[in-house]
ZAKERO-24708 format. One record per residue (C-alpha): y negated, x, z; residue in three letters. Coordinates in steps of 0.001 Angstrom, whole numbers. Example, Ala and Ser with C-alpha at 12.3 -4.5 7.8 and 13.67 -1.06 7.14 Angstrom:
! ZAKERO-24708
4500,12300,7800,ALA .
1060,13670,7140,SER .
! end
This chain:
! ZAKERO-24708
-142619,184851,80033,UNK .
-146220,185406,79752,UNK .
-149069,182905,81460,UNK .
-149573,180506,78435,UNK .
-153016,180056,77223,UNK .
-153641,176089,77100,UNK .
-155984,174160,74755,UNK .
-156960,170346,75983,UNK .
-158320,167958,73315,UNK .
-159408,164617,75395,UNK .
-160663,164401,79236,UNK .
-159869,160544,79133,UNK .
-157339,159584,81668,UNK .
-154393,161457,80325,UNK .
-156534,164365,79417,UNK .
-156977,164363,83298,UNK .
-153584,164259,83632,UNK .
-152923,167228,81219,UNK .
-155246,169081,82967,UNK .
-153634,168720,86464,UNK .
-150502,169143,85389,UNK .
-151373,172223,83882,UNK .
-153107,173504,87077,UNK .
-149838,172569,89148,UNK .
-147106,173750,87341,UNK .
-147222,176857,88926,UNK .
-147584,176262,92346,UNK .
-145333,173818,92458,UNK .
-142323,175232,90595,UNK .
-143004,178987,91266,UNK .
-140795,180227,88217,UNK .
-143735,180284,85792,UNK .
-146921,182122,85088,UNK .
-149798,180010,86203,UNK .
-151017,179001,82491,UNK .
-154774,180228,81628,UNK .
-157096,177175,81206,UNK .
-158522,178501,78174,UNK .
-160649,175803,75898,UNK .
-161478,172001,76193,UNK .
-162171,169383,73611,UNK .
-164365,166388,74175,UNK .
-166692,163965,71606,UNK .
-169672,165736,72746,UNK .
-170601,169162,74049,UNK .
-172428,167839,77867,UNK .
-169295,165802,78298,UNK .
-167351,168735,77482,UNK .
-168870,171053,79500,UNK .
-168471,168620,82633,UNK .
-165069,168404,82374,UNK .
-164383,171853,81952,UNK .
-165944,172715,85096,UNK .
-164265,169915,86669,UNK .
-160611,170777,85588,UNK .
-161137,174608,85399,UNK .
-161270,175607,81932,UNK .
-163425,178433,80818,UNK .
-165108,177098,77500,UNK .
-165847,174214,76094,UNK .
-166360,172574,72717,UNK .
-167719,169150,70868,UNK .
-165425,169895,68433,UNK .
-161526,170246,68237,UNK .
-160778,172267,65352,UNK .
-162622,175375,67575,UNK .
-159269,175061,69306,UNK .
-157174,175602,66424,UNK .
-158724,178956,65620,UNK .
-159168,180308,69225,UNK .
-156366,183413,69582,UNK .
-156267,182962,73575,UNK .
-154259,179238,73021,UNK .
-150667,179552,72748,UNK .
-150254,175286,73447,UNK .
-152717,172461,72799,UNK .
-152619,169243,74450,UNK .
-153652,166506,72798,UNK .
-154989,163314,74601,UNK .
-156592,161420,72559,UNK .
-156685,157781,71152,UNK .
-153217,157444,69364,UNK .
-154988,157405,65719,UNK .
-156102,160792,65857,UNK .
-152922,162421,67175,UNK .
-151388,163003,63726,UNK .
-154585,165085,62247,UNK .
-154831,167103,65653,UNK .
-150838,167702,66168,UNK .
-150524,168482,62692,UNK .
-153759,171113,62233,UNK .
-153001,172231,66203,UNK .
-149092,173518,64772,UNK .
-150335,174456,60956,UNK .
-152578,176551,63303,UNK .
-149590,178706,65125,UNK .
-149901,176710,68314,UNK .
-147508,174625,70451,UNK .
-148360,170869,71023,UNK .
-147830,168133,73803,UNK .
-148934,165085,72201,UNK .
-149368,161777,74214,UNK .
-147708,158602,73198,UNK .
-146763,157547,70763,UNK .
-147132,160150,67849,UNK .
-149296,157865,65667,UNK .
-149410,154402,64832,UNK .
-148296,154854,60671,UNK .
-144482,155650,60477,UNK .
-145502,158143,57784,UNK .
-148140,159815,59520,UNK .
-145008,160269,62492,UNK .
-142889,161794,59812,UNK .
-145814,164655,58650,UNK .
-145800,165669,62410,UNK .
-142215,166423,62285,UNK .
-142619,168244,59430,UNK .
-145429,169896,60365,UNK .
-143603,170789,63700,UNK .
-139978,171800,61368,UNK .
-142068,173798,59319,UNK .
-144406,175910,61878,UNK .
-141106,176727,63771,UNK .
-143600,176049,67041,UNK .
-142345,173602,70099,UNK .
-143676,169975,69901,UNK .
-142738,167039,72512,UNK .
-143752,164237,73392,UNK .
-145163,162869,76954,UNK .
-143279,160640,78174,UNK .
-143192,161253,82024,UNK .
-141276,158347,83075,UNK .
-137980,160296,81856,UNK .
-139168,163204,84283,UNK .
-138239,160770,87670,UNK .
-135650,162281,89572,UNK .
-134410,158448,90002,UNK .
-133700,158355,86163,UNK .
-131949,161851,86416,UNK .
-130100,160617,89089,UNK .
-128979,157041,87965,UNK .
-128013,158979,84502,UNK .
-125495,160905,86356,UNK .
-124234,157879,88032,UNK .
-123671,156385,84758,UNK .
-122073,159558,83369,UNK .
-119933,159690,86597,UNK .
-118749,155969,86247,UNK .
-120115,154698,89411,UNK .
-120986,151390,88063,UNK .
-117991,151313,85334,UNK .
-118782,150628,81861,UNK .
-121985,149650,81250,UNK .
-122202,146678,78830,UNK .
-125434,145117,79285,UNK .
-128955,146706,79781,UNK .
-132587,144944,80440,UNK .
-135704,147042,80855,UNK .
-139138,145112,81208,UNK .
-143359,146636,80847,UNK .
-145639,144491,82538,UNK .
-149386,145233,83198,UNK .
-152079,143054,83513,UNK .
-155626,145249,82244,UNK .
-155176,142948,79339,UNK .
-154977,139824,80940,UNK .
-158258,138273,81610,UNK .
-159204,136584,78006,UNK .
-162803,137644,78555,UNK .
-162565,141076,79039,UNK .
-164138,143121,76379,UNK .
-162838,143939,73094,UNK .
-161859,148003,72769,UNK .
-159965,150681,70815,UNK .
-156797,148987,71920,UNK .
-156766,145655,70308,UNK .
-157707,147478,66866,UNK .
-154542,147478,64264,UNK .
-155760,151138,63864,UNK .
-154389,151790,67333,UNK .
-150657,150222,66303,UNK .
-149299,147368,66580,UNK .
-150279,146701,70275,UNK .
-147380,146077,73000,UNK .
-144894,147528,71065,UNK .
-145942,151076,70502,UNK .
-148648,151207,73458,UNK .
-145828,150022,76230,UNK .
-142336,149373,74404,UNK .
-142143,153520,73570,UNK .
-141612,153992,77541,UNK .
-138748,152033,78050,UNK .
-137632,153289,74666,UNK .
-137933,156733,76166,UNK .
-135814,155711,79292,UNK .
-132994,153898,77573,UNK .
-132928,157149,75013,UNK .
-132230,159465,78158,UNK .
-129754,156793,79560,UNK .
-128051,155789,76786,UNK .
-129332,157329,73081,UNK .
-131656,156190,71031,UNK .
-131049,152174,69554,UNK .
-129510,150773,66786,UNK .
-131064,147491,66249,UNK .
-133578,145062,66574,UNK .
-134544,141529,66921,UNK .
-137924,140750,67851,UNK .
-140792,138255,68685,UNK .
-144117,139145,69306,UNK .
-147089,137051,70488,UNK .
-150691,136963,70765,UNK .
-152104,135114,73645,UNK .
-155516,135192,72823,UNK .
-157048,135641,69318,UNK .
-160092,137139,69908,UNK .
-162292,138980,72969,UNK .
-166159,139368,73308,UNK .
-167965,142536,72038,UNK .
-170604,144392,74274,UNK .
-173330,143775,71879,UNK .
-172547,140335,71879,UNK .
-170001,137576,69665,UNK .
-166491,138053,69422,UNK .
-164220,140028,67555,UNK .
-160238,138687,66352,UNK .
-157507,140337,68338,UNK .
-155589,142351,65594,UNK .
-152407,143256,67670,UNK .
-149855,141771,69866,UNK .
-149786,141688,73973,UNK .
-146723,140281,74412,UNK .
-143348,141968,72628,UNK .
-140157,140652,73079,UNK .
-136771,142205,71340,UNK .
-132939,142204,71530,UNK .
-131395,145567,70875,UNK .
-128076,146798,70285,UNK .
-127252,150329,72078,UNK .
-125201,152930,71193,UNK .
-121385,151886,72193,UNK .
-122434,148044,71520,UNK .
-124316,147894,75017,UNK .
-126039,144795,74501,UNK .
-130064,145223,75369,UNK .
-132971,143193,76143,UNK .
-136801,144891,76161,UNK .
-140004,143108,77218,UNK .
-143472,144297,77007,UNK .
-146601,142741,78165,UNK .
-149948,143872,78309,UNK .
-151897,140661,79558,UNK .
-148954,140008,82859,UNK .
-151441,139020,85596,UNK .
-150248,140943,88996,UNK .
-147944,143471,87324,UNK .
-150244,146991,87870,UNK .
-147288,149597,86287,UNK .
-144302,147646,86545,UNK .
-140811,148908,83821,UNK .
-137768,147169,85714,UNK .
-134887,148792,84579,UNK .
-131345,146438,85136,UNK .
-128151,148209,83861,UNK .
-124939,145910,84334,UNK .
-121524,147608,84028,UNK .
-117445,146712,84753,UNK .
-117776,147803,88132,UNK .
-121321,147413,89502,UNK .
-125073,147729,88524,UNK .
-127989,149721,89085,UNK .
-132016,148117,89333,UNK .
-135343,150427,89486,UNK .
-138806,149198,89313,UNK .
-140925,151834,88187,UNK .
-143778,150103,90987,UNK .
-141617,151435,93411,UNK .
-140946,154339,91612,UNK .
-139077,156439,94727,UNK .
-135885,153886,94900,UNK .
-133388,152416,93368,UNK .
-130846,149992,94175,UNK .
-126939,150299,93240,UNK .
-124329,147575,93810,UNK .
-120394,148744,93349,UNK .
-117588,146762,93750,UNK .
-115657,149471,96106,UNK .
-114801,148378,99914,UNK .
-114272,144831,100916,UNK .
-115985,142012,99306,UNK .
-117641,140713,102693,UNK .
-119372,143624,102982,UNK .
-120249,144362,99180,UNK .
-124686,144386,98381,UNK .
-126914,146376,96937,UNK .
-127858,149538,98657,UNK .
-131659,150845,98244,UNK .
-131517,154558,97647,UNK .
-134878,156595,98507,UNK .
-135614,159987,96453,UNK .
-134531,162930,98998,UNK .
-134786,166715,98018,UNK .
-130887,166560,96215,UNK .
-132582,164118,94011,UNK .
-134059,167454,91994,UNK .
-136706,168379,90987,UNK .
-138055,166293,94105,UNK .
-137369,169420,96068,UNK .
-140063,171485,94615,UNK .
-142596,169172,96023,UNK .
-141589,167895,99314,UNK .
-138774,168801,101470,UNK .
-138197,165875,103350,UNK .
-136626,162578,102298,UNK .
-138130,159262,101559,UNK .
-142168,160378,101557,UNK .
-142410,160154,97747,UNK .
-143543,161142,94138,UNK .
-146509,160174,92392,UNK .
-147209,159642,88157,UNK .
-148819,162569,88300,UNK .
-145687,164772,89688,UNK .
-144050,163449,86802,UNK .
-146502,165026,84669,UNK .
-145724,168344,86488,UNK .
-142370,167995,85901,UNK .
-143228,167543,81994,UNK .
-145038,170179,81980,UNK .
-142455,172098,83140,UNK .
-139729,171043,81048,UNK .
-142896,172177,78160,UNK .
-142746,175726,79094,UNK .
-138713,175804,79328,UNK .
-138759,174470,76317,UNK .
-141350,177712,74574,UNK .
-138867,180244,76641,UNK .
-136093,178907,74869,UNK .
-134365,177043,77682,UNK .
-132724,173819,78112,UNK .
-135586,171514,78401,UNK .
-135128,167414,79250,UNK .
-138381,166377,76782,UNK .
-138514,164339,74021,UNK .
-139410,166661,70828,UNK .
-140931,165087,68096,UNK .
-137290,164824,66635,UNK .
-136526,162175,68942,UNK .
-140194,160915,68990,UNK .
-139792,159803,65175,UNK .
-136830,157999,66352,UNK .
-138419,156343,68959,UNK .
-141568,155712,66438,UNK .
-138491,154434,63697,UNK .
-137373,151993,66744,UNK .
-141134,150188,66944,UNK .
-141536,149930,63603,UNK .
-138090,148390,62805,UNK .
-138867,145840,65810,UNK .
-141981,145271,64009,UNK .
-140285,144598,60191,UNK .
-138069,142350,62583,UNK .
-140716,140052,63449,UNK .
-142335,139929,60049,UNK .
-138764,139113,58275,UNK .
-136944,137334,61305,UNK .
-133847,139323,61685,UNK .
-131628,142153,62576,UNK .
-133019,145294,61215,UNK .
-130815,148620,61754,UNK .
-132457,152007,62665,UNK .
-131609,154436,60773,UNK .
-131341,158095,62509,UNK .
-134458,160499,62174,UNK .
! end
């Protein structure tokens, strides 16, 4: 396969991320061609041309739609804020090229539906980045499920906890605007959405509460502005093979940095991950004598693949960004026509379906079904 020609539209924090992904895939898996760092996209052309010296890109633009007409770009990241990822996925694939779009695909249901379209009727390769699927650990404890280790799982809990929204006077921004979503639920609740669809397939219903702990936050220039989302989500969920579910999602959680605590409770043990201590798990089975039965904490080692490709010796660890690498590479599989774990903007609408029914949930009070995308 050819060395892909990359577009980048954002140099925010997961534009960074894009970019360094994009630069490691290569090295680090050694079945690719290194990808050409052709153009970057930022909101003005000085900014722009920082970054592109920074992450290596040779050109540089204030405006996206010179990616979209560029020959050299075969894929075009897109990193922006989530309200602009439907106009740029949709015009980046109407354009011929192939798109990783951030999370989540936009923050209208409709607007998620156009992408798919967009992405049915280009023929082109779209996903989704969701890293947190990429962990070896989840590959891992997916096969232990598969294999019955634990028995029949029956009951599942997954919490999102971080706290850069939890002090009351920290400035309003982009991310309490209900032009950004609906706030905890599509900014955080998509990731353990994304986990339990790789475990388990995507959910069947809802029940949800959502909360607001404070109504407004100062502005810059001065006064205050109201608070048009919610922080806090909580939701009960019904999983494919009536595995009973629990999901909670909070943005203002003083102390929790990047914390999705994953509990999956079967007939015959149970398996718990913290995504803080990303490089372990712990399993509990009910084999051997009950005086000696406890949870075991498992550390990634190289037969926890792909961990191999970056370190060869047990227990030393991966980072958020190695999951990115591991996206990235699961991308290009996915162009060559190969097997690729990512979540395609198929299963991104019904992850986007999933929000948006736990949102209808809270404004009606009750069960709402999902339908499939």
């Amino acid at each position: 396969m050819k060395a892909l020609g990359i577009g980048l539209i954002g140099t925010g924090y997961m534009g960074k991320c894009h970019a360094l992904a994009w630069n490691n895939v290569s090295a680090v898996f050694g079945d690719v061609e290194r990808p050409r760092l052709v153009h970057l996209a930022e909101a003005n052309a000085e900014l722009a041309a920082s970054r592109a010296r920074e992450f290596g890109f040779a050109r540089s633009t204030a405006d996206w739609r010179d990616l979209l007409a560029d020959p050299e770009i075969d894929v075009i990241s897109v990193t922006t804020p989530n309200q602009f990822h439907a106009e740029m996925a949709i015009a980046a694939l109407e354009a011929g090229k192939h798109v990783w779009c951030e999370k989540p695909m936009a923050p209208a249901l409709a607007d998620a539906e156009r992408m798919l379209a967009a992405q049915r009727s280009s023929g082109k390769v779209a996903v989704m980045g969701y890293n947190y699927i990429q962990n070896p650990v989840m590959r891992h404890i997916r096969s232990l499920i598969d294999e019955g280790a634990i028995g029949t799982v029956n009951h599942v809990r997954v919490e999102m906890d971080e706290d850069f929204m939890a002090d009351p006077e920290a400035p309003f921004y982009w991310k309490s605007e209900a032009a950004s979503g609906y706030g905890a639920l599509d900014d955080f609740s998509v990731h353990p959405l994304s986990l339990l669809w790789s475990l388990f397939g995507h959910v069947e219903a809802v029940i949800a509460s959502l909360a607001k702990p404070y109504a407004d936050r100062p502005l810059k220039e001065g006064g205050r502005r109201a608070v048009e989302n919610h922080d806090i989500a909580s939701v009960l969920m019904r999983l494919p093979g009536g595995i009973s579910g629990v999901l909670m999602a909070n943005r203002s959680a003083w102390g929790r940095k990047g914390r999705i605590a994953l509990q999956i409770y079967g007939s015959k043990g149970s398996i718990l991950f913290d995504q803080e201590r990303m490089n372990e798990f712990q399993l509990y089975t009910v084999a051997g004598r009950a005086s000696e039965q406890g949870f075991s904490t498992i550390l990634t080692a190289p037969h926890h693949k792909p961990y191999d490709r970056f370190i060869p010796a047990p227990g030393h660890g991966l980072g958020f960004n190695d999951l990115k690498v591991i996206e990235c590479r699961e991308l290009i599989a996915a162009i060559a026509g190969m097997a690729s774990h990512s979540i395609d903007f198929n299963h991104g609408l019904r992850i986007e379906k999933s929000v948006h029914a736990m949102a209808q949930s809270f404004r009606e009070g009750r069960w709402v079904e999902i339908a499939p995308a």
